[in-house]
N, CA, C and O of each residue as an XYZ file, in Angstrom:
600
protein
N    -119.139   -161.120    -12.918
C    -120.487   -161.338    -13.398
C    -121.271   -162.136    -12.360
O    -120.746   -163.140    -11.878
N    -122.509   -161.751    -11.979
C    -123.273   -162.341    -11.213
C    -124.017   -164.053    -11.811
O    -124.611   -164.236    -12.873
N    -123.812   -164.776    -11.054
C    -124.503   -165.901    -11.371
C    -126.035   -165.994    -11.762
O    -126.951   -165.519    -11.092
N    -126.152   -166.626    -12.854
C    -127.855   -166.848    -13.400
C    -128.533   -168.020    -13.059
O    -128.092   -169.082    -13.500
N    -129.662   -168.013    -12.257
C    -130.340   -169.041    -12.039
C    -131.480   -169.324    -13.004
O    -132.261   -168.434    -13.342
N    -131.581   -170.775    -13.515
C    -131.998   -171.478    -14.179
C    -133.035   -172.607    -13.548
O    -132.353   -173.467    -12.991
N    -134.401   -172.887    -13.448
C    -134.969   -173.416    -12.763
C    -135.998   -174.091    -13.875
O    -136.716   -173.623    -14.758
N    -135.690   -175.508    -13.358
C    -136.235   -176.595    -14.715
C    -137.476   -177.571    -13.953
O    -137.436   -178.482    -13.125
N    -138.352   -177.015    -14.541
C    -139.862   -177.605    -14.340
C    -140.447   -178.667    -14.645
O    -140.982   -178.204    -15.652
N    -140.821   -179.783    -14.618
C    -141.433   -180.520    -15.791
C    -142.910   -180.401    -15.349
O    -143.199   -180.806    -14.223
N    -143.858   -179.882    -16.139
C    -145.123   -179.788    -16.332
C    -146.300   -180.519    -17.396
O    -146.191   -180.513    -18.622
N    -147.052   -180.932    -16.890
C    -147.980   -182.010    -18.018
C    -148.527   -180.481    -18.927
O    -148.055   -180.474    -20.065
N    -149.125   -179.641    -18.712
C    -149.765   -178.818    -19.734
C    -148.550   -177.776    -19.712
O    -148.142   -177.177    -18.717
N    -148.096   -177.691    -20.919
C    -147.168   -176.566    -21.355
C    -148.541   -175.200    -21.725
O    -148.662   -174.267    -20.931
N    -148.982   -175.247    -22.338
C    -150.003   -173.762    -22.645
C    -150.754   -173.508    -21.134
O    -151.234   -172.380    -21.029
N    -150.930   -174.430    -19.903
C    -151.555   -173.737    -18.797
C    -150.892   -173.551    -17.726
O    -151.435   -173.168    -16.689
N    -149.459   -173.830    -17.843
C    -148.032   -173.198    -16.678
C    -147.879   -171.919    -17.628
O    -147.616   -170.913    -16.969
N    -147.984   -171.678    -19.116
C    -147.053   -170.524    -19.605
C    -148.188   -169.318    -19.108
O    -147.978   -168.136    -18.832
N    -149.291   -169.990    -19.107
C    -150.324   -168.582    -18.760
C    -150.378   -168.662    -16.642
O    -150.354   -167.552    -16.112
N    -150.418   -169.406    -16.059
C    -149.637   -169.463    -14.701
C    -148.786   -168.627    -14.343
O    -148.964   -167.882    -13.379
N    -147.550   -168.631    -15.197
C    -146.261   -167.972    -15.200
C    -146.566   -166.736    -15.133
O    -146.305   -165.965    -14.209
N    -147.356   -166.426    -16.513
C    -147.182   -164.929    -17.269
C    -148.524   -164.227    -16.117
O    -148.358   -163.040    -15.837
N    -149.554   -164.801    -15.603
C    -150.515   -164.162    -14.428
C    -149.399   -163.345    -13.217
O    -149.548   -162.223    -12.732
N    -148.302   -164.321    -12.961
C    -147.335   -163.653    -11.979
C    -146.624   -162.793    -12.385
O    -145.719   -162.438    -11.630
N    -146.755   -162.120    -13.742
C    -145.727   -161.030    -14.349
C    -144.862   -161.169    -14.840
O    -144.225   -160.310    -15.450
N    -144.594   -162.345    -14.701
C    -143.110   -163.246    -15.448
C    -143.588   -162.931    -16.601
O    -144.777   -162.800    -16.890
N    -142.157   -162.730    -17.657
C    -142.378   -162.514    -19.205
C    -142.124   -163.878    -20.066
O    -141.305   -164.608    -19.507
N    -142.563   -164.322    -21.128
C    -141.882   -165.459    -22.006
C    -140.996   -165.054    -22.432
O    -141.002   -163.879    -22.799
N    -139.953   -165.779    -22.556
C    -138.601   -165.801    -23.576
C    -139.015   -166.486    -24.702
O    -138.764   -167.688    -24.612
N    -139.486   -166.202    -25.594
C    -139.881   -166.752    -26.723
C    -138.485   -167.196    -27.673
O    -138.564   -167.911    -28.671
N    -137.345   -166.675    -27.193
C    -136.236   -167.598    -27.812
C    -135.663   -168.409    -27.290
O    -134.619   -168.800    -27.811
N    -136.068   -168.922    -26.190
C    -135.831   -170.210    -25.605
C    -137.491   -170.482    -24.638
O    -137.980   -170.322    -23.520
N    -137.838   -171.009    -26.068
C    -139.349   -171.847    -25.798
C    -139.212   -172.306    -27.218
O    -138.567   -171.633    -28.022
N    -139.761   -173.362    -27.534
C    -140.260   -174.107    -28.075
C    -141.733   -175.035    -28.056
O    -142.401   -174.662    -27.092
N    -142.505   -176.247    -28.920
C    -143.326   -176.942    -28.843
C    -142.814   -177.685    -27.417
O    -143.772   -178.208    -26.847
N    -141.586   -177.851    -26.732
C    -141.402   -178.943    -25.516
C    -141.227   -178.067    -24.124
O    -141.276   -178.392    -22.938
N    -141.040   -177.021    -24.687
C    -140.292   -176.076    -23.558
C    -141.020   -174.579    -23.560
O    -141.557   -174.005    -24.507
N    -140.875   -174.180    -22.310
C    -141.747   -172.410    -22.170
C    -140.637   -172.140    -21.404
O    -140.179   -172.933    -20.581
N    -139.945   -170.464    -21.770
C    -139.130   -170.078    -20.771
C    -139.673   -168.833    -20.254
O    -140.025   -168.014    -21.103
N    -139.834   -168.478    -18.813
C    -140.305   -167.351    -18.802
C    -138.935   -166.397    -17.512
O    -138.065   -166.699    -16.695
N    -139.485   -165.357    -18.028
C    -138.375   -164.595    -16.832
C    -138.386   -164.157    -15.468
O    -138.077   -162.967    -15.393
N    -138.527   -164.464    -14.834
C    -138.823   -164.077    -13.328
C    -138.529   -162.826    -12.852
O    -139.318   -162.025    -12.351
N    -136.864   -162.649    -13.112
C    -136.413   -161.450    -12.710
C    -135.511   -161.520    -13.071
O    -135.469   -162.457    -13.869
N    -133.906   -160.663    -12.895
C    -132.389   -160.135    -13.381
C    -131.832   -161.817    -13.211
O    -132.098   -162.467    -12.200
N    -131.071   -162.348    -14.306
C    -130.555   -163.439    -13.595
C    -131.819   -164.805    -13.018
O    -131.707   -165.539    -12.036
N    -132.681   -164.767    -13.799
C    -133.334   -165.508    -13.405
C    -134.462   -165.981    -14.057
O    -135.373   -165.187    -14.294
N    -134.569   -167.395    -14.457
C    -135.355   -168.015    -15.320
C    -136.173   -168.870    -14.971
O    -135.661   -169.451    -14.014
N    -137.364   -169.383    -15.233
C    -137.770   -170.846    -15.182
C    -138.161   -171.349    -16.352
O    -138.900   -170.732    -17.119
N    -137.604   -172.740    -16.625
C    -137.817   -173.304    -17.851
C    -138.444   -174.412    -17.546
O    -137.823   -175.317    -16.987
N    -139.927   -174.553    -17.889
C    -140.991   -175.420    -17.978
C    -140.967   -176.225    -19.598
O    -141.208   -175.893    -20.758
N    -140.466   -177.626    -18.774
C    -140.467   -179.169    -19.474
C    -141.664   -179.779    -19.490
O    -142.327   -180.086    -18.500
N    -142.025   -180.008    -20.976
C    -142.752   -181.434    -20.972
C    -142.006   -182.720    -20.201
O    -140.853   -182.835    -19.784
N    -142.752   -183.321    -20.190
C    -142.290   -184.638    -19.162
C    -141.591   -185.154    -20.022
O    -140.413   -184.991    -19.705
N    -141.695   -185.730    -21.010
C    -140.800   -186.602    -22.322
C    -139.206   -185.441    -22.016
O    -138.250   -185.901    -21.393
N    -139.188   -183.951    -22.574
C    -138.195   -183.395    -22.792
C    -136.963   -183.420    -21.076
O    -135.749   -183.522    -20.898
N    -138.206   -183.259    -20.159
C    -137.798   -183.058    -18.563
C    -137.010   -184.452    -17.987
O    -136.031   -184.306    -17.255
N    -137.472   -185.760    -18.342
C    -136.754   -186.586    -18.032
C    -135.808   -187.000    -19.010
O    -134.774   -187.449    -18.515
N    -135.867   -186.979    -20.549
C    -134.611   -186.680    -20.902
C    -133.197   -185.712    -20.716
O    -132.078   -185.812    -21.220
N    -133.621   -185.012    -20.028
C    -132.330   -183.935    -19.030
C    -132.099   -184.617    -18.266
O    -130.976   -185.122    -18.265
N    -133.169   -185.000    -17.127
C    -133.037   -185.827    -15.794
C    -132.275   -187.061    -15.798
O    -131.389   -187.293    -14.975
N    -132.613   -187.832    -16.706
C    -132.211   -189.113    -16.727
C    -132.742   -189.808    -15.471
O    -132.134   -190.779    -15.021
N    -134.147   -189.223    -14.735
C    -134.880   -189.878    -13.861
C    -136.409   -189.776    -14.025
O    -136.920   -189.038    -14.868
N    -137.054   -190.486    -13.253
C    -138.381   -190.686    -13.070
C    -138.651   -189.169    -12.852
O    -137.642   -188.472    -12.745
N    -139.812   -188.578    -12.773
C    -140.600   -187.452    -12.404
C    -141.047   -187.353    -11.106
O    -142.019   -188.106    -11.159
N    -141.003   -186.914     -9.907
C    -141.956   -187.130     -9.262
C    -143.170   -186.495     -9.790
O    -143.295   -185.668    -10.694
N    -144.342   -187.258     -8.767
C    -145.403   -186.204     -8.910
C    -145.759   -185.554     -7.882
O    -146.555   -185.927     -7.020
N    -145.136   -184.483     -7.941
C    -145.668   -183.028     -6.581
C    -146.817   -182.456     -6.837
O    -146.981   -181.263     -6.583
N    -147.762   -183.198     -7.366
C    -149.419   -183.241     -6.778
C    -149.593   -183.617     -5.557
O    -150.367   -183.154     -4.719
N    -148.356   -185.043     -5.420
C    -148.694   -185.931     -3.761
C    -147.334   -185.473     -3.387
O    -147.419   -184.969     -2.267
N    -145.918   -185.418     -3.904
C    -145.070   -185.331     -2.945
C    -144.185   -184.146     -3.306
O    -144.082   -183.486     -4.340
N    -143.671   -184.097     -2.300
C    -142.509   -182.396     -2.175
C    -141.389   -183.134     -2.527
O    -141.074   -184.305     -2.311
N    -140.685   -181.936     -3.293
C    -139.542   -182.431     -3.561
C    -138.716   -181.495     -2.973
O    -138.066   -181.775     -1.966
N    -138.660   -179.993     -3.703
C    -138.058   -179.132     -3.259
C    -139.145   -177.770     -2.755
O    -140.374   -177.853     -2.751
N    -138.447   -176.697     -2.401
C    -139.455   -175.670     -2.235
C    -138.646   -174.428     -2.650
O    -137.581   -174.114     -2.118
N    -139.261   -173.725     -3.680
C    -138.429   -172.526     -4.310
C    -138.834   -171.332     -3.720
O    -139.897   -170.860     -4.122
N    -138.130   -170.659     -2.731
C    -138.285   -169.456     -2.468
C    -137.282   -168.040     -3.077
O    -136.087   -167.835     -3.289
N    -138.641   -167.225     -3.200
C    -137.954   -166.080     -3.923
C    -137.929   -164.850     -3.388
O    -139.069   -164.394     -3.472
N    -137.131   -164.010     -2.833
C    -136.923   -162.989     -2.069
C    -137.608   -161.631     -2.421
O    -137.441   -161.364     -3.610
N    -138.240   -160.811     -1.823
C    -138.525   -159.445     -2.041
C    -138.359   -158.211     -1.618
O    -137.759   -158.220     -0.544
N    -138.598   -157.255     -1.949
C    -137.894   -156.257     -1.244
C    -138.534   -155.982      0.105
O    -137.872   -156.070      1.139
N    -140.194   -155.551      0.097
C    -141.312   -155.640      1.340
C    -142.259   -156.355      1.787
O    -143.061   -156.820      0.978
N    -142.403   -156.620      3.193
C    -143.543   -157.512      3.718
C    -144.705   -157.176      2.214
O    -144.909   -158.151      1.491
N    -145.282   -156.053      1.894
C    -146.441   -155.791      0.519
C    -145.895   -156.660      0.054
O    -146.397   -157.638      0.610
N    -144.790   -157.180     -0.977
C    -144.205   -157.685     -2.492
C    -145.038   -159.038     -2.102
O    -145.798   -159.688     -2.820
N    -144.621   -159.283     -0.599
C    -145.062   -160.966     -0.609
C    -146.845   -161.087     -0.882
O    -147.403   -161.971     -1.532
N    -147.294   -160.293     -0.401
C    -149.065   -159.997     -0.346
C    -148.919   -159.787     -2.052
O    -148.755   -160.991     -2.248
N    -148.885   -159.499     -2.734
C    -149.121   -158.674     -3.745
C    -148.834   -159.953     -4.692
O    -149.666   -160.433     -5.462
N    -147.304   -160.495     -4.475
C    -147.360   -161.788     -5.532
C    -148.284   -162.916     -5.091
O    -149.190   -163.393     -5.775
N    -147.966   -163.251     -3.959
C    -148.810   -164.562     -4.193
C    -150.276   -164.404     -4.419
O    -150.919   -165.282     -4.995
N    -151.015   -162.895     -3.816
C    -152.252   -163.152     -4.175
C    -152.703   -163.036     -5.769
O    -153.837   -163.346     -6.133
N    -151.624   -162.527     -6.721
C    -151.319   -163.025     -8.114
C    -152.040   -164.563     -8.636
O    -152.953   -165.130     -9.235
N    -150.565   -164.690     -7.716
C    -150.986   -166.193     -7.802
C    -151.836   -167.039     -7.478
O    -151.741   -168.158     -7.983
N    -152.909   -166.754     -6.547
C    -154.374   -167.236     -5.806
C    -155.323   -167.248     -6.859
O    -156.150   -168.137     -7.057
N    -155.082   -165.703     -7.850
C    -156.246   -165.431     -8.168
C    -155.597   -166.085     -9.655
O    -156.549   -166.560    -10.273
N    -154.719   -166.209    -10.183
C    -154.370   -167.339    -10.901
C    -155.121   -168.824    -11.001
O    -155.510   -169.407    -12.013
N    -155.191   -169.231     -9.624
C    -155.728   -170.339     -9.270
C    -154.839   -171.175     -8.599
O    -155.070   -172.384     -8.600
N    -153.554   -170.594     -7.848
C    -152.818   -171.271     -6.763
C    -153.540   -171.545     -6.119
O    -154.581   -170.893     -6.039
N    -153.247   -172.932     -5.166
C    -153.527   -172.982     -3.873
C    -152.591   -172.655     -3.126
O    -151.377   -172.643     -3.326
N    -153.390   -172.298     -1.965
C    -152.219   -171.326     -1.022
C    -151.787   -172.287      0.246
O    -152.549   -172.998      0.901
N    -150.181   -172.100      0.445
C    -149.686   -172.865      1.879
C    -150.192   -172.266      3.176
O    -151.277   -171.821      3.553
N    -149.317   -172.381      3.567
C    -149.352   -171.734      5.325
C    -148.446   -170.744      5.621
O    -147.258   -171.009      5.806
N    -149.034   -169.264      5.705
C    -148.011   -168.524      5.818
C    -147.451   -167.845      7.639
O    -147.982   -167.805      8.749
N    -145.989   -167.374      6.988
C    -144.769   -167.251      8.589
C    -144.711   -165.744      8.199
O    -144.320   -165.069      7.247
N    -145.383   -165.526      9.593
C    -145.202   -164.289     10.062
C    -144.515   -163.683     11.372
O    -144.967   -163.996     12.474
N    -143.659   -163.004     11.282
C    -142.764   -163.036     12.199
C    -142.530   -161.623     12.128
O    -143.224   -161.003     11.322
N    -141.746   -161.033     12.765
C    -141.626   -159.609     13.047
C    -140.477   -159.445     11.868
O    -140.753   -158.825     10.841
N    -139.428   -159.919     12.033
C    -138.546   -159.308     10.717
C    -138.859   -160.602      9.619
O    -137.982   -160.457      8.767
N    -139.380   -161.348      9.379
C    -139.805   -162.447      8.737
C    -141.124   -162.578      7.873
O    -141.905   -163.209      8.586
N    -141.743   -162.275      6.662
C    -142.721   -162.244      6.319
C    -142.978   -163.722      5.137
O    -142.111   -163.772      4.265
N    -143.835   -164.618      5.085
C    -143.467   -165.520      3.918
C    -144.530   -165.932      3.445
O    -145.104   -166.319      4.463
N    -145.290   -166.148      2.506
C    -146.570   -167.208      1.988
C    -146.073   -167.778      0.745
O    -145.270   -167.223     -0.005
N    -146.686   -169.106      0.549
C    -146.081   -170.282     -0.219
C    -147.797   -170.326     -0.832
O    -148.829   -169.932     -0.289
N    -147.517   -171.134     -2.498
C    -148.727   -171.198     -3.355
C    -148.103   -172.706     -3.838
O    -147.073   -173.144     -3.327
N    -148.907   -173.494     -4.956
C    -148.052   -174.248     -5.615
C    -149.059   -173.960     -6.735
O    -150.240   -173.622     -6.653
N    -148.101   -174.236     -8.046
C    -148.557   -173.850     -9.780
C    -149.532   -174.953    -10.124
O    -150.157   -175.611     -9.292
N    -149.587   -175.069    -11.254
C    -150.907   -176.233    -11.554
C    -150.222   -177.359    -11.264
O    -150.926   -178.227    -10.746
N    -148.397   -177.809    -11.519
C    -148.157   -179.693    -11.156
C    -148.224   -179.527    -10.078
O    -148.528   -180.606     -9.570
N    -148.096   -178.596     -9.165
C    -147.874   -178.973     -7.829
C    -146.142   -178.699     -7.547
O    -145.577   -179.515     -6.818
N    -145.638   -177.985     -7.911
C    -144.267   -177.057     -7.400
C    -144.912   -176.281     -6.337
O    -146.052   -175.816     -6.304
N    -143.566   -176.207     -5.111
C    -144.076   -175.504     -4.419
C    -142.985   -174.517     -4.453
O    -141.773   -174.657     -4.616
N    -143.907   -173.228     -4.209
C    -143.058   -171.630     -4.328
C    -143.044   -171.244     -3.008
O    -143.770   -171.880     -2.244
N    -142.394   -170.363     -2.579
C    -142.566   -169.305     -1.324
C    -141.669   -168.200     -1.847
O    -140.543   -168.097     -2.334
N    -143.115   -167.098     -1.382
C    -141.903   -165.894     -1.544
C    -141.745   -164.960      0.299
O    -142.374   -164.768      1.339
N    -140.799   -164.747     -0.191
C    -140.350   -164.415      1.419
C    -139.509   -162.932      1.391
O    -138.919   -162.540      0.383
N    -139.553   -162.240      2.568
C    -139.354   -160.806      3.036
C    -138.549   -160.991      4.446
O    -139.063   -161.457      5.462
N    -136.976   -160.470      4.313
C    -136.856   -160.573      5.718
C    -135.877   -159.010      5.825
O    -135.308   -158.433      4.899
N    -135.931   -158.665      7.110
C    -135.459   -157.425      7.578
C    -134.234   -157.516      6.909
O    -133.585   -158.561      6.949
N    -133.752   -156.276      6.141
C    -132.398   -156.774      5.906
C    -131.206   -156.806      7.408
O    -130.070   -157.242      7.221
N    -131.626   -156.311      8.812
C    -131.449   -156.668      9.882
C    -130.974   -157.723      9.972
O    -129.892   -157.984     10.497
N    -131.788   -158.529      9.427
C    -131.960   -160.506      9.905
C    -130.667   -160.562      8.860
O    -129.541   -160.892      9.234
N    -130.914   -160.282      7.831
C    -130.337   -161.018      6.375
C    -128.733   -160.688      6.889
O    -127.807   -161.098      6.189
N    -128.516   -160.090      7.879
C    -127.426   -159.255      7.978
C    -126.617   -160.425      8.724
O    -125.450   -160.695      8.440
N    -127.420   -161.139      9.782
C    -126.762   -162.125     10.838
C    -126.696   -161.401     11.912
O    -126.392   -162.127     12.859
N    -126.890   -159.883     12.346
C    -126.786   -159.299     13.390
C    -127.424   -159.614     14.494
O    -127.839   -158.610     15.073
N    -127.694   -160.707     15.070
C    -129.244   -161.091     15.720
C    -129.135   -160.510     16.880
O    -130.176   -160.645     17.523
N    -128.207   -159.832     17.511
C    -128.457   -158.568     18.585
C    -129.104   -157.849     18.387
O    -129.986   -157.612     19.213
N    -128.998   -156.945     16.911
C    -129.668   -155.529     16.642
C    -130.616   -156.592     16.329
O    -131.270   -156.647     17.371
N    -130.997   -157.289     15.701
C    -132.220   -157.675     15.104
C    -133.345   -157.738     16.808
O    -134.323   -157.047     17.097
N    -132.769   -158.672     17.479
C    -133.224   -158.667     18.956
C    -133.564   -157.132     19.906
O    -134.426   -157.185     20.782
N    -133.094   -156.306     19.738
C    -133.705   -154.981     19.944
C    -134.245   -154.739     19.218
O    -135.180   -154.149     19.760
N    -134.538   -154.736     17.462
C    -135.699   -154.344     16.865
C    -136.766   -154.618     17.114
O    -137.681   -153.858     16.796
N    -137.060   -156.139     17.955
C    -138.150   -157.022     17.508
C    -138.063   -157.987     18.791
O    -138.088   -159.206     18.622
N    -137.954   -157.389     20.165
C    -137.705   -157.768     21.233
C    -138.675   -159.077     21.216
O    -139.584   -159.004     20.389
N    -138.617   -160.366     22.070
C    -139.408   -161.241     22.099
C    -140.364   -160.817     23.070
O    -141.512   -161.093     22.719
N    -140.296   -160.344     23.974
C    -141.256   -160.103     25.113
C    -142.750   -159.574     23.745
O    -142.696   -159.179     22.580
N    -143.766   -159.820     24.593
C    -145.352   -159.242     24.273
C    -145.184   -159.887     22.511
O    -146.157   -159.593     21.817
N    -144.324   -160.517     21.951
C    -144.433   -160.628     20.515
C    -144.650   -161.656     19.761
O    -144.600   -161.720     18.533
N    -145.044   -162.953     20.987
C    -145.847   -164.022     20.416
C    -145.129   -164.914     20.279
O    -145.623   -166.040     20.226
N    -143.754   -164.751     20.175
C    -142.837   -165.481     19.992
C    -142.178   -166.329     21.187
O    -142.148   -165.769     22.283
N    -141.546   -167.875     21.064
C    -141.533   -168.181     22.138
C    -139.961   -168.083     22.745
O    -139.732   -168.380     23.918
């Protein structure tokens, strides 16, 4: 059985992450949501479960940061084509993400948004070439000469 990822949020507005979420296509799990909690589905094996702060640091048994001002982690989520990455995050723009700084690279495609607390996402596209470790063949695909790269 493949492993399920579980990704635990704590968010001040539960009703304006669940409509956040659901703008990116993510579905609710309405049987694991509640008044403290929104679960929505991302994809196969894959969840995010958005905490009120009260419910989120009772799991934690720590303070919150606030990733309005600071990073904590950065969740990147894989796709199949350089498009998937264009296509979600500008989802998410027109959601009302703000958008990072995106890496463009020849077998490398990536742009990063963050949700209303300030999580930061990236979704990312890489040759399955790269993903492979082959960095010979990858290096004849995507020679450095004329390609910007240093």
């Amino acid at each position: 059985m493949a492993p399920s990822v579980l990704i635990h949020l704590p968010v001040v507005d539960l009703a304006a992450s669940r409509s956040f979420y659901t703008a990116l296509g993510w579905t609710p799990d309405l049987g694991f949501s509640d008044q403290h909690a929104v679960t929505v589905v991302a994809g196969e094996g894959l969840w995010v479960v958005l905490l009120d702060h009260l419910t989120f640091r009772g799991r934690a048994d720590k303070d919150i940061t606030d990733t309005r001002r600071c990073a904590s982690v950065i969740t990147s989520l894989s796709v199949a084509t350089p498009e998937e990455v264009d296509v979600f995050v500008d989802r998410a723009v027109a959601a009302g993400a703000p958008e990072g700084r995106p890496q463009d690279q020849d077998f490398l495609r990536s742009r990063s948004f963050q949700d209303p607390d300030g999580h930061l996402w990236e979704i990312v596209w890489m040759d399955p070439l790269a993903s492979s470790g082959n960095w010979t063949a990858v290096q004849q695909k995507y020679p450095l000469e004329g390609s910007g790269h240093a």
